[in-house]
C-alpha positions in Angstrom: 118.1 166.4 89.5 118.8 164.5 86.4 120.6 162.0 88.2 117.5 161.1 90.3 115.5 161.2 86.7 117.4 158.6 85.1 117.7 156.5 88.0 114.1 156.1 88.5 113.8 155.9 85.0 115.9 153.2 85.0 114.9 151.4 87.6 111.1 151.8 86.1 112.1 150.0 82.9 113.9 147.5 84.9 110.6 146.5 86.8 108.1 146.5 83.7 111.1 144.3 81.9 110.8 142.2 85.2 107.2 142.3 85.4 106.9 141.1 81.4 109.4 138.2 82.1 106.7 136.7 84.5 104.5 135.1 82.1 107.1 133.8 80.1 108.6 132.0 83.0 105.5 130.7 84.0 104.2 129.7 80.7 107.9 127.7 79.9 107.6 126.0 83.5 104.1 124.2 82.8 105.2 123.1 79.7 107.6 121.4 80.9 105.4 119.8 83.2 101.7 119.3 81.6 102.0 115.9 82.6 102.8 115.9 86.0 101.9 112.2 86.6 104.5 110.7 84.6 106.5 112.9 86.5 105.8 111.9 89.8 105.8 108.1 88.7 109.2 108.1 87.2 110.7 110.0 90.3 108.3 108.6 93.5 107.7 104.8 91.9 103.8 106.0 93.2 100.8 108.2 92.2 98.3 108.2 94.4 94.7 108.0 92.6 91.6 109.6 93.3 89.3 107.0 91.4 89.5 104.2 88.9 86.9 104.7 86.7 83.8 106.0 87.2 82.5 103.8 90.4 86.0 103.0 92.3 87.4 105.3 94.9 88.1 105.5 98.1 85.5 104.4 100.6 83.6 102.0 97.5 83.0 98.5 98.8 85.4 95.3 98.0 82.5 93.8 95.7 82.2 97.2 94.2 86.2 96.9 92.6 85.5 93.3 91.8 82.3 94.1 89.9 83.6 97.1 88.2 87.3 96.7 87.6 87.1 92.5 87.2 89.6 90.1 89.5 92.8 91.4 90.4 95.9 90.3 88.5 97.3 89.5 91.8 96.2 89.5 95.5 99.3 90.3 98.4 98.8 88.7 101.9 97.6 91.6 103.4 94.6 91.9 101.1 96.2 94.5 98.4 94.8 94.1 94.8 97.2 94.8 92.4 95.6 95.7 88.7 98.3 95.4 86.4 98.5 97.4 82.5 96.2 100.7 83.7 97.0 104.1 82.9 95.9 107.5 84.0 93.9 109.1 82.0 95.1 112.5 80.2 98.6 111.1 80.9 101.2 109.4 80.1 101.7 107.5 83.7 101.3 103.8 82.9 101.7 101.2 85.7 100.1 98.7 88.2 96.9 99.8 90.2 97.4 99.2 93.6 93.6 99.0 95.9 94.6 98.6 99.6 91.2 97.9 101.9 90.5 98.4 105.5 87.6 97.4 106.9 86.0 96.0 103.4 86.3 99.4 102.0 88.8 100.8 99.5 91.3 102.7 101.7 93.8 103.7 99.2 94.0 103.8 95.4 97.8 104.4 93.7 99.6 103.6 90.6 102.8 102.0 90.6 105.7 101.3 88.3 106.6 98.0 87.8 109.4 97.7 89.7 107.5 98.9 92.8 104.8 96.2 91.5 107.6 93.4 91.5 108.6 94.2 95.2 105.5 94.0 96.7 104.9 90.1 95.0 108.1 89.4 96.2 107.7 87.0 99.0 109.8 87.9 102.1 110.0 86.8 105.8 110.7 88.7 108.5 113.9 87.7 109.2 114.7 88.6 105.5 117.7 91.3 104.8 117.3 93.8 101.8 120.5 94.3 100.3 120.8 98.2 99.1 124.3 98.9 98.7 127.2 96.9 97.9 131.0 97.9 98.9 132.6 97.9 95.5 
């Protein structure tokens, strides 16, 4: 009988010590990550973007970015804006905004290192080999 007492009592005090520990735990994980978008940047190269400023998001009209955001600080072959020195607001994240269209229409909206940024001005043919490894 007081076996069975001090195991439950033990095993009671093990789950509110558990149970306490949660909060903690939690707590020290999102401070670690309140900014999550410098996160992502520095490990994906990419954010996606819900809006830049106030009137640009997805689905605003080509003369809608131009009006609002200025002329792109460069212009890719496929019809890609690229935005360069914008940051995300509340962050840290500073990069290149990308604005991809379809149809006239902003389809996509992302912010990119500038690495990623120095790729896609890269001219290349489609012939071209990327070299991503070397033997050494």
């Amino acid at each position: 009988m007081k076996t069975k007492l001090t195991t439950t009592l033990l095993r009671s005090v093990a789950l509110a010590t558990a149970l306490l520990a949660i909060p903690t735990v939690t707590f020290a994980n999102d401070s670690s990550s309140a900014d999550r978008a410098t996160q992502a940047l520095a490990l994906k190269g990419a954010v996606p973007v819900k809006n830049a400023g106030p009137f640009v998001h997805v689905g605003s009209l080509r003369i809608q970015v131009s009006a609002k955001l200025g002329q792109p600080s460069a212009k890719l072959p496929d019809g890609t804006w690229l935005y360069g020195q914008r940051a995300i607001e509340g962050s840290a994240a500073e990069g290149t905004l990308v604005v991809r269209f379809s149809q006239g229409r902003v389809s996509e909206l992302a912010l990119v290192t500038p690495a990623i940024a120095t790729a896609m001005l890269e001219p290349r043919k489609a012939g071209d080999r990327v070299r991503v490894a070397n033997n050494q």
